[in-house]
Legacy VTK file of the C-alpha trace (Angstrom):
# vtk DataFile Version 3.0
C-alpha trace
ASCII
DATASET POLYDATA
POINTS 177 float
-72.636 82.052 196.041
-69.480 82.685 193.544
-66.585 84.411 194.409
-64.744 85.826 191.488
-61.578 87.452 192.295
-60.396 90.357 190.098
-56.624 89.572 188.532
-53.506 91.252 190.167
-52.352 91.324 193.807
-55.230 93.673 194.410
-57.302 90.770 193.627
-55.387 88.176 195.183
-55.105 90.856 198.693
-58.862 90.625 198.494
-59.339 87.267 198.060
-57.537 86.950 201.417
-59.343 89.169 203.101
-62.602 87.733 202.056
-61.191 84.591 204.289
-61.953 86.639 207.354
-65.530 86.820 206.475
-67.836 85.419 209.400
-69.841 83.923 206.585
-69.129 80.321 205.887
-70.051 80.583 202.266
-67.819 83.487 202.084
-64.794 82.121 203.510
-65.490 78.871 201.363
-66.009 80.518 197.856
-62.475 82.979 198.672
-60.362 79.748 199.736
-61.504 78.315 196.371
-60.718 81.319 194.339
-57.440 81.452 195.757
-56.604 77.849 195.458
-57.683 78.199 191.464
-55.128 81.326 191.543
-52.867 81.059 188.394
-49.824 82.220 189.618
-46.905 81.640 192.435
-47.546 84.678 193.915
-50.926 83.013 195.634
-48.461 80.723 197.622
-48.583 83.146 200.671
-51.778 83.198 201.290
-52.474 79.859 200.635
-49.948 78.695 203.260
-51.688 81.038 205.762
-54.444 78.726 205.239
-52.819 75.880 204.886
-51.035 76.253 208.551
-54.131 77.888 210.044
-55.108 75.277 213.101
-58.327 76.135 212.853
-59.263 75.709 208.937
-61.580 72.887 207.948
-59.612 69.677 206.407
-61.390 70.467 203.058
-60.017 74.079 203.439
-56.803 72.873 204.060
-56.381 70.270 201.264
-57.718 73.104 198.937
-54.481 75.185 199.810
-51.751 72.544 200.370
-52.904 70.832 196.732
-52.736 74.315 195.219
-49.388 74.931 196.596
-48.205 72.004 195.178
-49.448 72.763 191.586
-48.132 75.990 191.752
-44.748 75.004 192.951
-44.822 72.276 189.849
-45.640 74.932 187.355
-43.953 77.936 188.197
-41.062 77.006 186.642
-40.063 80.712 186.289
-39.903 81.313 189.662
-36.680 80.719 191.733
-35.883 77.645 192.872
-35.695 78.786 196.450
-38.839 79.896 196.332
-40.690 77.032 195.312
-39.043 74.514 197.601
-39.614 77.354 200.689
-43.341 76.799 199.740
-43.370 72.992 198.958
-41.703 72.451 202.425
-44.075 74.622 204.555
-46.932 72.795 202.622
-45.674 69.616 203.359
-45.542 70.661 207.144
-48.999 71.925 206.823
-50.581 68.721 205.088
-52.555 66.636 206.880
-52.935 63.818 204.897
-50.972 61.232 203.040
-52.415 62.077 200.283
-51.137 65.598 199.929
-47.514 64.548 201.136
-47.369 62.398 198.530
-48.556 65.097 195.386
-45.791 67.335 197.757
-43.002 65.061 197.074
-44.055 64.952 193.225
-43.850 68.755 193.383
-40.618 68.837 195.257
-39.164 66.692 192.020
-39.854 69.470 189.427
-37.933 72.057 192.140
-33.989 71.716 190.733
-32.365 71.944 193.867
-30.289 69.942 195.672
-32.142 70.918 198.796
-35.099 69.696 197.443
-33.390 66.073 197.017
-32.526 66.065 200.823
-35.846 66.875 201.459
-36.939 63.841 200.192
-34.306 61.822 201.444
-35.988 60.651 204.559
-39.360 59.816 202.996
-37.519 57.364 201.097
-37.569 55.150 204.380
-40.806 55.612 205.411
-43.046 52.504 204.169
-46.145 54.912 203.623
-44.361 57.336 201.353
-41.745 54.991 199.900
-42.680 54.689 195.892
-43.880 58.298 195.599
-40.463 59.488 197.733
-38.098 56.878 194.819
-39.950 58.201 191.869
-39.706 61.924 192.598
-35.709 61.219 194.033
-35.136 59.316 190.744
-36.978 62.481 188.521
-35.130 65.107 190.502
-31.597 63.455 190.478
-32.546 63.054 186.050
-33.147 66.865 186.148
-29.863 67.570 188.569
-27.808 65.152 186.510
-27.607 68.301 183.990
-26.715 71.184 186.498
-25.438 69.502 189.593
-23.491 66.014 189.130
-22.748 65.445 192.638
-26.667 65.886 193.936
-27.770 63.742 191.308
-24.882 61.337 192.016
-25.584 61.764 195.806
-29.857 60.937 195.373
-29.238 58.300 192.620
-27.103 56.062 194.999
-29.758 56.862 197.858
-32.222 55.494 195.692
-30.337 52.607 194.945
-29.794 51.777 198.402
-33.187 51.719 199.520
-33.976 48.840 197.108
-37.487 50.181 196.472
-37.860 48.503 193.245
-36.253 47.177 190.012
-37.433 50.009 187.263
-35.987 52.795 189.881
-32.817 51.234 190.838
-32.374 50.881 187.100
-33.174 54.293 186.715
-30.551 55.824 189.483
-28.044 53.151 188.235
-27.994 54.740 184.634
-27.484 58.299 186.618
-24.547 56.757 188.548
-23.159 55.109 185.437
-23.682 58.299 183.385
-22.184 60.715 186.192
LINES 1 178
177 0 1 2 3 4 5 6 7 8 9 10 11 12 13 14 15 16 17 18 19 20 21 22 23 24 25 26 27 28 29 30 31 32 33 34 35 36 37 38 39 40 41 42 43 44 45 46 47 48 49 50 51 52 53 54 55 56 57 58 59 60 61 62 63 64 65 66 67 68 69 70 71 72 73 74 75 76 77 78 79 80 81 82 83 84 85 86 87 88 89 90 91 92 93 94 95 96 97 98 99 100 101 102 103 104 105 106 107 108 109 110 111 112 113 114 115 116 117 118 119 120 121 122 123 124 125 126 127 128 129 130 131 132 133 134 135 136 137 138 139 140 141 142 143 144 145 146 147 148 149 150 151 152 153 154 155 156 157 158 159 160 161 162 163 164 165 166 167 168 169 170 171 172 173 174 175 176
């Protein structure tokens, strides 16, 4: 069975409610509509998913990988926004895996927020590279609109030694801030 949601919020309201369905195939075919949804607005619903205790792992991957494309390409929505979902995913995620694409999506987010969010993962052995290369990506894109964040994530990149190309990387922000 194919689900095929019609555009618009109405479409995206039923999509949800389609979740609710006591059919298995039902609830499977709306999760993947609504992780395939093309725009930010699809966030909410997917993190209702995504923190539901009681959705299957492949249900919940679905929404928390969704989330984190949508927070990457929504570019037009407000920062706030996209880091609000990008940190609820991340609480919701369940595996590595997903924590990891999270912190890539947290690096398009141009926030200085979003660089303390990733501050701590920078420590942690399982989420070290993917934690320096979205720190060094974000504190790149702050470098333009906020000198001190970049400043601030380039020299915590630099102290956790994580490797030669990134320290290289956050010591041309600190040389060029």
């Amino acid at each position: 069975m194919r689900y095929s949601p019609c555009s618009g919020q109405g479409g995206l309201d039923r999509g949800f409610h389609c979740r609710r369905s006591s059919t298995e195939q039902v609830k499977d075919a709306a999760t993947r509509a609504l992780a395939n949804w093309p725009d930010f607005s699809a966030t909410t619903p997917l993190l209702v998913i995504a923190l539901d205790m009681h959705v299957t792992l492949v249900h919940n991957v679905l929404a928390v990988q969704a989330v984190a494309r949508l927070v990457k390409s929504s570019d037009q929505e407000p920062a706030a926004n996209r880091l609000k979902a990008a940190l609820a995913a991340m609480k919701a995620a369940k595996r590595d895996e997903d924590k990891k694409l999270l912190l890539s999506a947290l690096a398009s987010v141009p926030d200085k927020a979003a660089g303390e969010a990733i501050k701590p993962y920078l420590s942690d052995p399982k989420y070290q590279q993917e934690a320096g290369l979205a720190a060094v990506t974000l504190a790149e894109s702050l470098r333009r609109t906020d000198r001190p964040a970049a400043r601030d994530l380039a020299q915590a990149i630099k102290n956790a030694s994580l490797s030669e190309e990134l320290t290289r990387r956050a010591d041309a922000i600190l040389r060029r801030n």
